[in-house]
C-alpha positions in Angstrom: 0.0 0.0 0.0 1.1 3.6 -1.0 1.5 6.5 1.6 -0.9 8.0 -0.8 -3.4 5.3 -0.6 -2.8 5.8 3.8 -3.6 8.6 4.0 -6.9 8.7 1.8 -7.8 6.1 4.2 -6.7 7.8 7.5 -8.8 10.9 5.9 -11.6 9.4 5.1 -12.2 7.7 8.3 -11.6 11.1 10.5 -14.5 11.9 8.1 -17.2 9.3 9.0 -16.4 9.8 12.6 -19.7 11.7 13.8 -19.5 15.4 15.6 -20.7 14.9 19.0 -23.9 16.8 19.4 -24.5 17.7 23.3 -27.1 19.9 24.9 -24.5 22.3 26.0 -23.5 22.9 22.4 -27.2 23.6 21.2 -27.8 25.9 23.9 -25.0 27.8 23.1 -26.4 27.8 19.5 -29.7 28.7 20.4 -28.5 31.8 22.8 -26.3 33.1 20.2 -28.8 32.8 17.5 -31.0 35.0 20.0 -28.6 37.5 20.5 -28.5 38.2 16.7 -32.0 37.9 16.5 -32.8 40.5 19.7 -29.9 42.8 17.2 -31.7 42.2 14.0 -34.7 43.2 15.8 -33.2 46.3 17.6 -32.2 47.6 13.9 -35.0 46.8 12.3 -37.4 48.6 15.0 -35.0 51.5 14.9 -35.2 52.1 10.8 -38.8 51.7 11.5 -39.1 54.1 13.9 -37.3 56.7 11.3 -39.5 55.7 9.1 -42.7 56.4 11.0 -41.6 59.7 11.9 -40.5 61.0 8.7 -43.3 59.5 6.5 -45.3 62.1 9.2 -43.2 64.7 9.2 -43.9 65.1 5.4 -47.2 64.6 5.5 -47.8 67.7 8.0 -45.3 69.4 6.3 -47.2 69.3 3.2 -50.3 69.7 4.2 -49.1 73.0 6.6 -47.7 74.7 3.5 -51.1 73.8 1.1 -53.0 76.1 3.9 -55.9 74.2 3.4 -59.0 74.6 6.4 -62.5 73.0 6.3 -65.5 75.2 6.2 -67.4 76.2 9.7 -69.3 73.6 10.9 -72.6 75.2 10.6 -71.6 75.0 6.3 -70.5 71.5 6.6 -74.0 71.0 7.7 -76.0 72.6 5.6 -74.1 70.8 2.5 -75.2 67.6 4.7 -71.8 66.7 5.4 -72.5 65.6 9.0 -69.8 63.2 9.0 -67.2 66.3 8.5 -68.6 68.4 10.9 -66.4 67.4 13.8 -63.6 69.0 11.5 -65.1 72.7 10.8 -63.2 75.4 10.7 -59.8 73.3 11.5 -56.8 73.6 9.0 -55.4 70.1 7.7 -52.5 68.9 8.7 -52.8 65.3 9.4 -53.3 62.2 7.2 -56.9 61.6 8.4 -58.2 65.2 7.8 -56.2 65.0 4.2 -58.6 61.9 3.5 -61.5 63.7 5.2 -60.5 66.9 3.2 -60.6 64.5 0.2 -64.3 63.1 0.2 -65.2 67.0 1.2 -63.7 67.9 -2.5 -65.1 64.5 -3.9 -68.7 65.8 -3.2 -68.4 69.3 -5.2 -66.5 67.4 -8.0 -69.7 65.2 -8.4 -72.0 68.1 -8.2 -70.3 70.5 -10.8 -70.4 68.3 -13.9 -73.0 66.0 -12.8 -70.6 62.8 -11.8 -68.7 63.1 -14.4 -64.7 63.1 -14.5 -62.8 65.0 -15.7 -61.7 63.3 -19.0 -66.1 62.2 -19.4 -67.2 66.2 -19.6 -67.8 66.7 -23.4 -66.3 70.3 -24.3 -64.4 69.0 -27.3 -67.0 68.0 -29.0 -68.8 71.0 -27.6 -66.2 73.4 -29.2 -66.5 70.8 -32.6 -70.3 71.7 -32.4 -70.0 75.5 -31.8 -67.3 75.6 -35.0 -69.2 73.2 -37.2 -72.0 75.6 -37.0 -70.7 78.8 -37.4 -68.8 77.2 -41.1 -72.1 76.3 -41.7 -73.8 79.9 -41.2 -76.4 78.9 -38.6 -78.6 81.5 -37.2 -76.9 83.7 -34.4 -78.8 82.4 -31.5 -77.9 78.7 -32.1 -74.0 80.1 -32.2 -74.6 81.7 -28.8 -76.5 78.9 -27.3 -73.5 76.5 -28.2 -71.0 79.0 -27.3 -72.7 79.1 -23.7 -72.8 75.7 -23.8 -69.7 75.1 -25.0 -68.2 77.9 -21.8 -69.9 75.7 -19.5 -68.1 72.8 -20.2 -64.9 74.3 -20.9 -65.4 75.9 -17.1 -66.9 72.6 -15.5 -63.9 70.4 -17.3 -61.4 73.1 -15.3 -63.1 72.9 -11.8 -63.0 69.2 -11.9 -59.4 68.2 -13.5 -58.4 71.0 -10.3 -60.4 69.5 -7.8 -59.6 65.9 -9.0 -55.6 67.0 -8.8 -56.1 68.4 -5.3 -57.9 64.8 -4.2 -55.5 63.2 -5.3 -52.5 64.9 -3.8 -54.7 64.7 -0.6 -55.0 61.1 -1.0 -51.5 60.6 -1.7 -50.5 63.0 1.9 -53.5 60.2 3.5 -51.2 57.0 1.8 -47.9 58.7 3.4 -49.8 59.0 7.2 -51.1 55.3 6.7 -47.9 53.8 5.7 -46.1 55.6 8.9 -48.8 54.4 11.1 -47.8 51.1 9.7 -44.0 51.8 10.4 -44.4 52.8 13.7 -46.8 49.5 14.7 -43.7 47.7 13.3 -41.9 49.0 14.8 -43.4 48.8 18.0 -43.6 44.9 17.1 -39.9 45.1 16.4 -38.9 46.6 20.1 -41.4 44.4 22.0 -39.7 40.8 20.2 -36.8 42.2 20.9 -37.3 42.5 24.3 -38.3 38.9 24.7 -35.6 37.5 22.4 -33.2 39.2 25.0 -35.1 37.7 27.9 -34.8 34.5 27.2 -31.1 34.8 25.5 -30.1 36.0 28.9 -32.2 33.3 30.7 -30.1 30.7 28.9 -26.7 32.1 29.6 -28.2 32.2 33.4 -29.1 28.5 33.0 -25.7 27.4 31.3 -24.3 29.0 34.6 -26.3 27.2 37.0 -25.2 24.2 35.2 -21.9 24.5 35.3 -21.9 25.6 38.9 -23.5 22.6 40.1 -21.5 20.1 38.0 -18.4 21.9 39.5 
């Protein structure tokens, strides 16, 4: 037999020989495995915590700059919007009064052009009309009436594309507050397992302890 062949063999059987598992080994896996879970945690509650705060930072940022303020309360009434009357008179500067701001806008949007959107109001084809008849020499009061008609539109299509564009940037400040209320749950969450991955890390170092101090 070769030295090379002797050592293959000598290799191969340090190889099969089996890595003693004990209990003491696996509880110093499973308390080291906490204490990088309890600092994964600690990080991760920490950027969520940023999070939080700056997703609502930018929201009442934004909103404090737009200088937007509901209506008294008596006005919200009147218009039947008893479900915004708790908000009168107050400026918006939160994620909840950006969405309640929102549905406030919604309801005059509806009402100036009949439900329709913004790209559904007809003043092209107004404006078509209007053109087509004055090529054609129609009498002067047909012009005017679809000239009025066609100003209508043209006015109603403006009022809506503004007030849709306003909603939207609303919505989007209500999105931002949500998705920080969100963080800061998670965060919360985070802090909280954190706290009990630490616990019971430390509980298992306490226990190795006692172990060793009573097999000594």
């Amino acid at each position: 037999m070769t030295m090379l062949q002797e050592h293959a063999e000598n290799t191969n059987t340090e190889i099969d020989q089996p890595i003693p598992v004990t209990r003491r080994r696996i509880d110093h896996l499973l308390i080291a495995a906490g204490f990088v879970a309890t600092a994964v945690l600690l990080v991760a509650g920490g950027l969520l915590t940023w999070g939080s705060n700056f997703a609502e930072d930018y929201v009442s940022d934004e909103l404090t700059a737009q200088n937007i303020a509901f209506p008294p309360t008596e006005a919200l009434v009147e218009e039947g919007r008893d479900d915004l009357a708790k908000y009168g008179g107050e400026q918006v500067t939160t994620g909840e009064e950006a969405e309640a701001y929102a549905s406030f806008i919604q309801g005059h949007v509806e009402a100036t052009a009949g439900g329709l959107t913004y790209a559904e109001i007809p003043d092209r084809a107004a404006r078509t009309a209007l053109q087509e008849a004055i090529d054609s020499g129609a009498p002067a009061a047909e012009i005017a009436e679809l000239e009025q008609e066609a100003t209508t539109l043209s006015q109603q299509r403006d009022t809506v594309f503004k007030g849709e564009m306003l909603r939207g940037t609303l919505l989007n400040a209500y999105a931002w507050s949500t998705m920080g209320n969100i963080a800061g749950i998670a965060a919360v969450a985070a802090f909280v397992t954190a706290f009990v991955m630490a616990a019971l890390s430390l509980a298992g170092v306490f226990h190795l302890r006692k172990v060793d101090h009573a097999a000594s």
